[in-house]
MIDREN-720223 format. One record per residue: residue number from 1; residue in three letters; y, x, z of N, C-alpha, C, CB in turn. Coordinates in pm, 1 decimal, m for minus. Glycine has a CB too. Layout:
r nr NUM&rest Ala&n_yy Y&n_xx X&n_zz Z&ca_yy Y&ca_xx X&ca_zz Z&c_yy Y&c_xx X&c_zz Z&cb_yy Y&cb_xx X&cb_zz Z
...
//
This chain:
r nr 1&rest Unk&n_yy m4595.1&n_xx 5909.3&n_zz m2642.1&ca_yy m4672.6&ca_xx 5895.0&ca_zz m2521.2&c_yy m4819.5&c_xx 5923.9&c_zz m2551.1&cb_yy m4655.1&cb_xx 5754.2&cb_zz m2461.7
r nr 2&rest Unk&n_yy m4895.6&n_xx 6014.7&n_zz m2514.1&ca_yy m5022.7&ca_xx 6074.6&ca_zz m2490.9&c_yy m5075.9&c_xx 6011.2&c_zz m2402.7&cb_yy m5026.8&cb_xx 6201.0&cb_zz m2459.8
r nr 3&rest Unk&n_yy m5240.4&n_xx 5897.4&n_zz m2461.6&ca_yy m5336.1&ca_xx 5869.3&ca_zz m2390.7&c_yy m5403.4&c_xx 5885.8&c_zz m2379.4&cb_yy m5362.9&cb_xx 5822.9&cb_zz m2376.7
r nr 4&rest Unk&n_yy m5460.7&n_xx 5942.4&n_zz m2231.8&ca_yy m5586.6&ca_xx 6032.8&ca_zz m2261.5&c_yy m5712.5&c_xx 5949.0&c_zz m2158.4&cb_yy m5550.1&cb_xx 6226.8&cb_zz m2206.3
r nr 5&rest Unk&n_yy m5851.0&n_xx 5999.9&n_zz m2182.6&ca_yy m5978.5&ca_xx 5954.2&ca_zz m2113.1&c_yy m5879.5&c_xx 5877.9&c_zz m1988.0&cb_yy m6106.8&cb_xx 6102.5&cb_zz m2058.1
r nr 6&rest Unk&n_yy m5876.2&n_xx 5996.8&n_zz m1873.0&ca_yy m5838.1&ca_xx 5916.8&ca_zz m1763.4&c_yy m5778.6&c_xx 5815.2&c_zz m1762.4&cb_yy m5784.3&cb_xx 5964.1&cb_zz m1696.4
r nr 7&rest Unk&n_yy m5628.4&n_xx 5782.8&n_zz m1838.5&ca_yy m5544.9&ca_xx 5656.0&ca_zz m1803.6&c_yy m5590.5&c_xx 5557.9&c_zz m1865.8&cb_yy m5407.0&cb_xx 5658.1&cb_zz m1831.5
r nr 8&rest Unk&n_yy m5724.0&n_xx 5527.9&n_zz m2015.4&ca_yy m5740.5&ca_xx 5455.0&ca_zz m2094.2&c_yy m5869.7&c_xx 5374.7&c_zz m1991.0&cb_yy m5760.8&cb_xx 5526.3&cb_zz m2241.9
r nr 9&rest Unk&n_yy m5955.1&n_xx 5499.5&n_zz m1888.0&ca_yy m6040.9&ca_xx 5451.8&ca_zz m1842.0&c_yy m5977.2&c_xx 5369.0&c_zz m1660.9&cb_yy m6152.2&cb_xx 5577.0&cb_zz m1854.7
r nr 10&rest Unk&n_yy m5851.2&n_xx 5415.6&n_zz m1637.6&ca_yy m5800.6&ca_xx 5340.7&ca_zz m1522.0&c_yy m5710.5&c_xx 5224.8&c_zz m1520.6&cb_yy m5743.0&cb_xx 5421.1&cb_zz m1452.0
r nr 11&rest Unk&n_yy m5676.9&n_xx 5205.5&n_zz m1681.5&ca_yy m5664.0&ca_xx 5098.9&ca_zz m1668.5&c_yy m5725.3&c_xx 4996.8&c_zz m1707.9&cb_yy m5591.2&cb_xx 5091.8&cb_zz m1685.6
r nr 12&rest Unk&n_yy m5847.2&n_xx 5037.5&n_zz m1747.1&ca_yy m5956.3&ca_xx 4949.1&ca_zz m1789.7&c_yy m5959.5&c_xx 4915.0&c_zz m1640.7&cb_yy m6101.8&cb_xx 5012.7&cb_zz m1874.4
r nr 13&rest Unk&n_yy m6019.1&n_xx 4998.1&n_zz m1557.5&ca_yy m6046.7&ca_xx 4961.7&ca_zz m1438.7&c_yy m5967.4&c_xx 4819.3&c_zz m1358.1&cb_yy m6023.7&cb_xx 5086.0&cb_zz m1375.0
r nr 14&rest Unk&n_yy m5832.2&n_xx 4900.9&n_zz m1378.3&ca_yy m5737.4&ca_xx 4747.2&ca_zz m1280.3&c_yy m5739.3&c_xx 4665.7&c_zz m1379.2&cb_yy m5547.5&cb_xx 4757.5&cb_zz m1217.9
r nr 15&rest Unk&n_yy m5743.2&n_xx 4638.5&n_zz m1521.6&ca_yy m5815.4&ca_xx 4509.2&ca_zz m1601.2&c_yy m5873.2&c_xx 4447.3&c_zz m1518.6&cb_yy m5916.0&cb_xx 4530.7&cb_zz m1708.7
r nr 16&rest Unk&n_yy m6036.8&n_xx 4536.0&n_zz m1497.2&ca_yy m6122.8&ca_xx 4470.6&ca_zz m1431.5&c_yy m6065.3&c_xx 4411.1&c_zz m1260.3&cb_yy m6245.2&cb_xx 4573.4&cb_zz m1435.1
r nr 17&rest Unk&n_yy m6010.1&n_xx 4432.0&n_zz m1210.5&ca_yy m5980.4&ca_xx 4418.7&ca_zz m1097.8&c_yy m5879.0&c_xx 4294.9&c_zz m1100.3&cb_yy m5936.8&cb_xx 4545.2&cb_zz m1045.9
r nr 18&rest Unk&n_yy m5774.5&n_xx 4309.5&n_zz m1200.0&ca_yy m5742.5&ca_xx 4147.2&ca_zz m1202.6&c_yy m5769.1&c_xx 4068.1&c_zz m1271.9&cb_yy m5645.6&cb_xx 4111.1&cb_zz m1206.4
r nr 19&rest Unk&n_yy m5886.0&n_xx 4046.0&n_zz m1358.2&ca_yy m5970.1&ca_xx 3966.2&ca_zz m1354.3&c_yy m6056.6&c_xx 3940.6&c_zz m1253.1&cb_yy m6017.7&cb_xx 3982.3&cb_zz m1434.5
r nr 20&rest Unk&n_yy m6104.9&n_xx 3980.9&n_zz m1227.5&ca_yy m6188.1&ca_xx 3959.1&ca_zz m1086.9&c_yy m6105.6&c_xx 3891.2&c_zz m968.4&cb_yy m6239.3&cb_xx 4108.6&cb_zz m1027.6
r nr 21&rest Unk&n_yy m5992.9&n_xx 3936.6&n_zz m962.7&ca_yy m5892.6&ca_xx 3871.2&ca_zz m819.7&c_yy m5819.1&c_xx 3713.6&c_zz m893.9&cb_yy m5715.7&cb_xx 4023.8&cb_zz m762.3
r nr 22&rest Unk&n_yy m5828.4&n_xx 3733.1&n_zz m1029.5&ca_yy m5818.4&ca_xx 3617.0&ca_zz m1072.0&c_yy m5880.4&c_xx 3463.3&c_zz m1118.7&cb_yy m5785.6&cb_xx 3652.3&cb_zz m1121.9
r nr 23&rest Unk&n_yy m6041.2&n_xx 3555.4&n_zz m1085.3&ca_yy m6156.6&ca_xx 3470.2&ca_zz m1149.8&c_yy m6207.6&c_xx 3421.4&c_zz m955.4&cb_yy m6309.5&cb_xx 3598.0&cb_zz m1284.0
r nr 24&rest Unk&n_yy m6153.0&n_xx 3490.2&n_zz m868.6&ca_yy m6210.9&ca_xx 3424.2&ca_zz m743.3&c_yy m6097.1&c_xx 3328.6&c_zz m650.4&cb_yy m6271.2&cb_xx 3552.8&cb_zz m646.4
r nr 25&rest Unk&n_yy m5966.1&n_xx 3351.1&n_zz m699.5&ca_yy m5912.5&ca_xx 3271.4&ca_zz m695.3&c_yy m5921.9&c_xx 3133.3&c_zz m758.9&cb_yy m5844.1&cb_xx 3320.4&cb_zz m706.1
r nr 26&rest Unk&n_yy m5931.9&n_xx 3118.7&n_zz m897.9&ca_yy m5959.0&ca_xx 3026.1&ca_zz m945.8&c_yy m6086.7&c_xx 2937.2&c_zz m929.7&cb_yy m5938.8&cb_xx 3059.8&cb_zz m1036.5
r nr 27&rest Unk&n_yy m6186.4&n_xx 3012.6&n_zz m892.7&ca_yy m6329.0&ca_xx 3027.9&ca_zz m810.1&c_yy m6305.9&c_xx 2889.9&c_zz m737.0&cb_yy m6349.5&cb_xx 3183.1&cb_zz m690.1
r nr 28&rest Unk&n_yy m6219.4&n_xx 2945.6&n_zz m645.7&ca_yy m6154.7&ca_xx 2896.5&ca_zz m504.2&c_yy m6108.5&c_xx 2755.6&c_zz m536.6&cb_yy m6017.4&cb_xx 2995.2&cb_zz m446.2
r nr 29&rest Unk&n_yy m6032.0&n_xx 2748.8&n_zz m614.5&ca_yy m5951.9&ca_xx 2619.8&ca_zz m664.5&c_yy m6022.1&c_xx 2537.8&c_zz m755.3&cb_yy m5824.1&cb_xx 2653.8&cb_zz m734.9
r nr 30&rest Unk&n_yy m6145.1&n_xx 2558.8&n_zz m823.7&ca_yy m6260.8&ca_xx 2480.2&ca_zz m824.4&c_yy m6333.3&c_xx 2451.3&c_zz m697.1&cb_yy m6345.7&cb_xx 2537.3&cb_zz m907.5
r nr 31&rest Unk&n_yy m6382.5&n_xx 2506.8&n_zz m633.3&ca_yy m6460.3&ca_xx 2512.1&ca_zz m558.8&c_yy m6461.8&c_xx 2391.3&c_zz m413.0&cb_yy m6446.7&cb_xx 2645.9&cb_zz m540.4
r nr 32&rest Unk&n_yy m6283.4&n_xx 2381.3&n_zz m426.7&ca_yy m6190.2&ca_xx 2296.9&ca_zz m318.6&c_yy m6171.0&c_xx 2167.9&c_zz m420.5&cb_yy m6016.2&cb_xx 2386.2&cb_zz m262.8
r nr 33&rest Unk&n_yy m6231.2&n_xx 2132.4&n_zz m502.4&ca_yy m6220.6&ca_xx 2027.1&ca_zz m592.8&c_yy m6141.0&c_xx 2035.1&c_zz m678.5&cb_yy m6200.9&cb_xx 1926.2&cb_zz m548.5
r nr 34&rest Unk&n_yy m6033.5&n_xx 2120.0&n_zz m744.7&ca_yy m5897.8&ca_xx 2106.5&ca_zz m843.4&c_yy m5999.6&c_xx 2082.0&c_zz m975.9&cb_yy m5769.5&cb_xx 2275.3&cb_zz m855.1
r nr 35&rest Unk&n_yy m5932.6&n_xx 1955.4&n_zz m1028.1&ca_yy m6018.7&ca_xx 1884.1&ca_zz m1185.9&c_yy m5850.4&c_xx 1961.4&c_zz m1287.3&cb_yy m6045.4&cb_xx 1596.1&cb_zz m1189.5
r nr 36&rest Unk&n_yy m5760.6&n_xx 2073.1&n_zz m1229.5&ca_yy m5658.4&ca_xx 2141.2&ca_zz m1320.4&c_yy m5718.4&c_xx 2178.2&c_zz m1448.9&cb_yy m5599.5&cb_xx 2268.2&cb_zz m1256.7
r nr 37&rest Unk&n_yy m5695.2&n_xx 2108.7&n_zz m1552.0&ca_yy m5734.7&ca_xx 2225.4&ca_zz m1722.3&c_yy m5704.1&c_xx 2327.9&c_zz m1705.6&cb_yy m5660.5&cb_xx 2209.6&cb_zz m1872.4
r nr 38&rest Unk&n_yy m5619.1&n_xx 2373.3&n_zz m1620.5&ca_yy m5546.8&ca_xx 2498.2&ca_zz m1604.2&c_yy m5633.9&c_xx 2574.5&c_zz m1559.5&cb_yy m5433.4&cb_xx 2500.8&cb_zz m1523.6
r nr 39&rest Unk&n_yy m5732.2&n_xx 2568.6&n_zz m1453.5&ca_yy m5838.6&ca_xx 2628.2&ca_zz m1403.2&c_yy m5934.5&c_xx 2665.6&c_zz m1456.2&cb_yy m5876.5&cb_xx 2580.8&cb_zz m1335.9
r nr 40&rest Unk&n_yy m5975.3&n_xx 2578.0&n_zz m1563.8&ca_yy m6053.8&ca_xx 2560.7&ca_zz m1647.5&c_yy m6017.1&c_xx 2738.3&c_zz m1755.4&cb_yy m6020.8&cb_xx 2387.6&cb_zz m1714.2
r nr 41&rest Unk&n_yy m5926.9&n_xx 2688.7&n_zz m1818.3&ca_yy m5863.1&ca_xx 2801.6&ca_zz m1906.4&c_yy m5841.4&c_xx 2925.5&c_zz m1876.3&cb_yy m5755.1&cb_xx 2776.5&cb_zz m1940.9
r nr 42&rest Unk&n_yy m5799.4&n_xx 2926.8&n_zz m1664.5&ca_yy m5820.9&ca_xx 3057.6&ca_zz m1645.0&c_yy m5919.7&c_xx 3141.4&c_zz m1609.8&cb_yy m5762.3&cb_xx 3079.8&cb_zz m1588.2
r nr 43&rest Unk&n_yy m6010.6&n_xx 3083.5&n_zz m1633.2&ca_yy m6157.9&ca_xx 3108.5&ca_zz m1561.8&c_yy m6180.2&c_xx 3185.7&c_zz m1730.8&cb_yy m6286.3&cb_xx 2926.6&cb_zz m1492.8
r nr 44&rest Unk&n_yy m6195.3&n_xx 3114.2&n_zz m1853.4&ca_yy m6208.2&ca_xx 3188.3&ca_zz m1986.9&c_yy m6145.9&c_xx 3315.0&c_zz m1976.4&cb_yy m6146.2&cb_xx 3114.3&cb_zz m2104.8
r nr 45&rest Unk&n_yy m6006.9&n_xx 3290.6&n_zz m1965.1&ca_yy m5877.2&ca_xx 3405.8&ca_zz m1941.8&c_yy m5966.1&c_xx 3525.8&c_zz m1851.8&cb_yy m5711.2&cb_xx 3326.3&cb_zz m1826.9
r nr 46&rest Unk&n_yy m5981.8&n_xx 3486.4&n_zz m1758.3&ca_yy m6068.8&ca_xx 3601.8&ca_zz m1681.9&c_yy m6207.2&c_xx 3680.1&c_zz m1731.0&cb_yy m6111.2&cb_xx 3538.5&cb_zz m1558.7
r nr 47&rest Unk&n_yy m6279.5&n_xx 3522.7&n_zz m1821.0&ca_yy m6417.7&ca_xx 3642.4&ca_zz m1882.9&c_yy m6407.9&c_xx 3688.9&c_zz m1978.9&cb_yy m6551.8&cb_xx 3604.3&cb_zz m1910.4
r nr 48&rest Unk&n_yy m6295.1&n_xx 3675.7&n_zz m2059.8&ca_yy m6206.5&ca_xx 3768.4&ca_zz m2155.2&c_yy m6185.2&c_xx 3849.5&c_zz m2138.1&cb_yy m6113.4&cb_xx 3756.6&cb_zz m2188.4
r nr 49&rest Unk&n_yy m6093.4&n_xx 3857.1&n_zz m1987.6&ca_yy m6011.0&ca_xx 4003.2&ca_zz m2004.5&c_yy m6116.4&c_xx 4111.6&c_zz m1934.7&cb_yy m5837.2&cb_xx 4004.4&cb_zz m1910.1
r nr 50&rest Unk&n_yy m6262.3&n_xx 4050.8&n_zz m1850.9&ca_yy m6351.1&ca_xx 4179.9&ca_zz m1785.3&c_yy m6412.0&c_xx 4207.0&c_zz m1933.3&cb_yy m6490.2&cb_xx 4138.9&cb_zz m1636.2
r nr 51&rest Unk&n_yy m6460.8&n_xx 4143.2&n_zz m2035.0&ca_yy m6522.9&ca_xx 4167.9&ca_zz m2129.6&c_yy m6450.5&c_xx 4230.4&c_zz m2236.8&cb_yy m6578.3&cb_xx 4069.4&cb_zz m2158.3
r nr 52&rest Unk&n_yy m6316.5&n_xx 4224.5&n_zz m2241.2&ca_yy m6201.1&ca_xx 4317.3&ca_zz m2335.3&c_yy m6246.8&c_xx 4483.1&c_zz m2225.3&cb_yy m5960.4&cb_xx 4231.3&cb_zz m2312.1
r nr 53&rest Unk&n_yy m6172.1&n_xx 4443.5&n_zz m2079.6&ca_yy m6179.0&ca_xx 4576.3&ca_zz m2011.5&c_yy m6289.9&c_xx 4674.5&c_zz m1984.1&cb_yy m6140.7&cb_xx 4555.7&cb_zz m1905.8
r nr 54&rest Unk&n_yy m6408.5&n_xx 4600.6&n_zz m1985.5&ca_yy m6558.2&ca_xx 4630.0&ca_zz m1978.4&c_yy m6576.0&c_xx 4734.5&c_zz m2117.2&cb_yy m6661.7&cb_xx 4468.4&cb_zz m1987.4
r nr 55&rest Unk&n_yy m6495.9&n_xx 4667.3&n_zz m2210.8&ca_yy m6554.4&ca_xx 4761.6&ca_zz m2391.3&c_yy m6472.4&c_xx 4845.2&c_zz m2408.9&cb_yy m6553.5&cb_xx 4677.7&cb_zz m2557.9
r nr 56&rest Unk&n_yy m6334.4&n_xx 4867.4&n_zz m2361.3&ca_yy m6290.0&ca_xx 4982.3&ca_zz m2352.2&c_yy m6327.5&c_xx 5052.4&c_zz m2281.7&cb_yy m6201.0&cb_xx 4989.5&cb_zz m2341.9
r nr 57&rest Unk&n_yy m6400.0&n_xx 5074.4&n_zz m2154.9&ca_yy m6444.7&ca_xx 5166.8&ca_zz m2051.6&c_yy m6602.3&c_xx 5240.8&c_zz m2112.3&cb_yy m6462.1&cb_xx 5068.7&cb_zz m1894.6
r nr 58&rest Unk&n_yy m6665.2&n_xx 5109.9&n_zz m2261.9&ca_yy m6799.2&ca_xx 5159.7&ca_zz m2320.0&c_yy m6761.8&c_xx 5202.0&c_zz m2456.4&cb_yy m6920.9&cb_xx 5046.0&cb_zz m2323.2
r nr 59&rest Unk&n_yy m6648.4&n_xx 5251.0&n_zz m2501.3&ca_yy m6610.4&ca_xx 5297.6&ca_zz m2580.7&c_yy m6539.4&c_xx 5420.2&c_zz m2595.3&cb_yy m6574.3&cb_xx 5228.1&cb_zz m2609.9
r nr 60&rest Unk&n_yy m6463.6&n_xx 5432.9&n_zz m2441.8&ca_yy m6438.4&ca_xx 5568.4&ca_zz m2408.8&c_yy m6598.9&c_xx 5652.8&c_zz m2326.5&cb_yy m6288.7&cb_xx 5556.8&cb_zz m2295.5
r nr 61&rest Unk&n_yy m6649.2&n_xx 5602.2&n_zz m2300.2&ca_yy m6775.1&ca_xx 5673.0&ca_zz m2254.9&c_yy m6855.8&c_xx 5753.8&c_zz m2392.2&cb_yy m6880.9&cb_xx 5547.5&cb_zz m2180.8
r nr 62&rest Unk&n_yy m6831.9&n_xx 5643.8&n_zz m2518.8&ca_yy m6914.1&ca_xx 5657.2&ca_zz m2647.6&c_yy m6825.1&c_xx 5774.5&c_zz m2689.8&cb_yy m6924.2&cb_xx 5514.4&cb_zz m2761.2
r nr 63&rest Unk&n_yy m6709.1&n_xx 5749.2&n_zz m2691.1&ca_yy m6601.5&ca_xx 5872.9&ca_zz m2782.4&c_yy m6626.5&c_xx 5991.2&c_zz m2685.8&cb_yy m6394.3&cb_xx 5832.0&cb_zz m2794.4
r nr 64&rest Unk&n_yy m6632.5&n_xx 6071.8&n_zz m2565.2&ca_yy m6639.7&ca_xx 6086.7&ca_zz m2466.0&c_yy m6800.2&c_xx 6156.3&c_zz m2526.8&cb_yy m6602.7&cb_xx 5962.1&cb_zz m2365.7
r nr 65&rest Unk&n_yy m6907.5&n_xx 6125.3&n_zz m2512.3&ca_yy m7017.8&ca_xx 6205.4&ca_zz m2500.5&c_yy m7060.4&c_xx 6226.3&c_zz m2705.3&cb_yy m7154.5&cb_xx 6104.9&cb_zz m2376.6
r nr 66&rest Unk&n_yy m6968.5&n_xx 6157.7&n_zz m2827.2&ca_yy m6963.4&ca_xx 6196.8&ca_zz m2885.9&c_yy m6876.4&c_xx 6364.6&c_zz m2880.4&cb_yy m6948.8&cb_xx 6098.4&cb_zz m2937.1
r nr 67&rest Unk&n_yy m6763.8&n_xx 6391.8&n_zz m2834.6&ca_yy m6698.3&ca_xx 6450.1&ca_zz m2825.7&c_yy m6781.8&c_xx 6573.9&c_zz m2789.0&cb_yy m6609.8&cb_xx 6397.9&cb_zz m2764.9
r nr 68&rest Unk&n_yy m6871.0&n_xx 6584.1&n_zz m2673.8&ca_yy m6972.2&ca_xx 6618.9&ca_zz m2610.3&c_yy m7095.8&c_xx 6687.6&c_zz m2724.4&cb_yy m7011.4&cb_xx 6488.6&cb_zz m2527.9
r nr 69&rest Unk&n_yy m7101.0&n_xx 6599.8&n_zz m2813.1&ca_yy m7183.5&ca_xx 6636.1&ca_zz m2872.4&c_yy m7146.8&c_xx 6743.0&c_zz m2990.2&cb_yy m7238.2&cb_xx 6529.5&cb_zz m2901.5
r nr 70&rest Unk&n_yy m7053.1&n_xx 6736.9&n_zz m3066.3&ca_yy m6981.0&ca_xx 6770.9&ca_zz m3138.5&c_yy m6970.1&c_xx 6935.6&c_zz m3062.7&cb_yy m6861.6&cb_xx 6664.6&cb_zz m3153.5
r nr 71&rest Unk&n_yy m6911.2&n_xx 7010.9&n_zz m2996.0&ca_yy m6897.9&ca_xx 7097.6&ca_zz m2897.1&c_yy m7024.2&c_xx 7135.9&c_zz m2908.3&cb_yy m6849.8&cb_xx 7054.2&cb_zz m2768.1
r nr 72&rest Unk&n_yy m7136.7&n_xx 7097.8&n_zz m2850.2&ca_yy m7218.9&ca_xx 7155.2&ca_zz m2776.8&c_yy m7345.1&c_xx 7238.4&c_zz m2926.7&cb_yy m7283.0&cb_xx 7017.0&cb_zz m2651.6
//
């Protein structure tokens, strides 16, 4: 299986996207009072996974205008 720029950088993307749908949910369920550890943990879980998905999207940009450079 061949991974290339596009699919490494779209699924960084929906990373980011369920973290985010997961960090405002949980948002939510603080917010309405839940004292859950569980909430607690997924709120980490979420600034994990934008900050995992965030460095793959600045690492294919880096490989990406190295590549760029190399060429030119």
């Amino acid at each position: 299986m061949e991974i290339t720029s596009t699919s490494a950088i779209n699924t960084a993307v929906e990373g980011l996207r369920k973290a985010q749908t997961d960090l405002e949910k949980t948002a939510q369920n603080v917010a309405e009072g839940s004292l859950d550890p569980a909430d607690i943990v997924s709120l980490s879980l979420a600034a994990t996974s934008f900050k995992a998905n965030a460095a793959v999207i600045r690492t294919e940009n880096e490989n990406t205008q190295a590549l760029l450079d190399i060429t030119a």
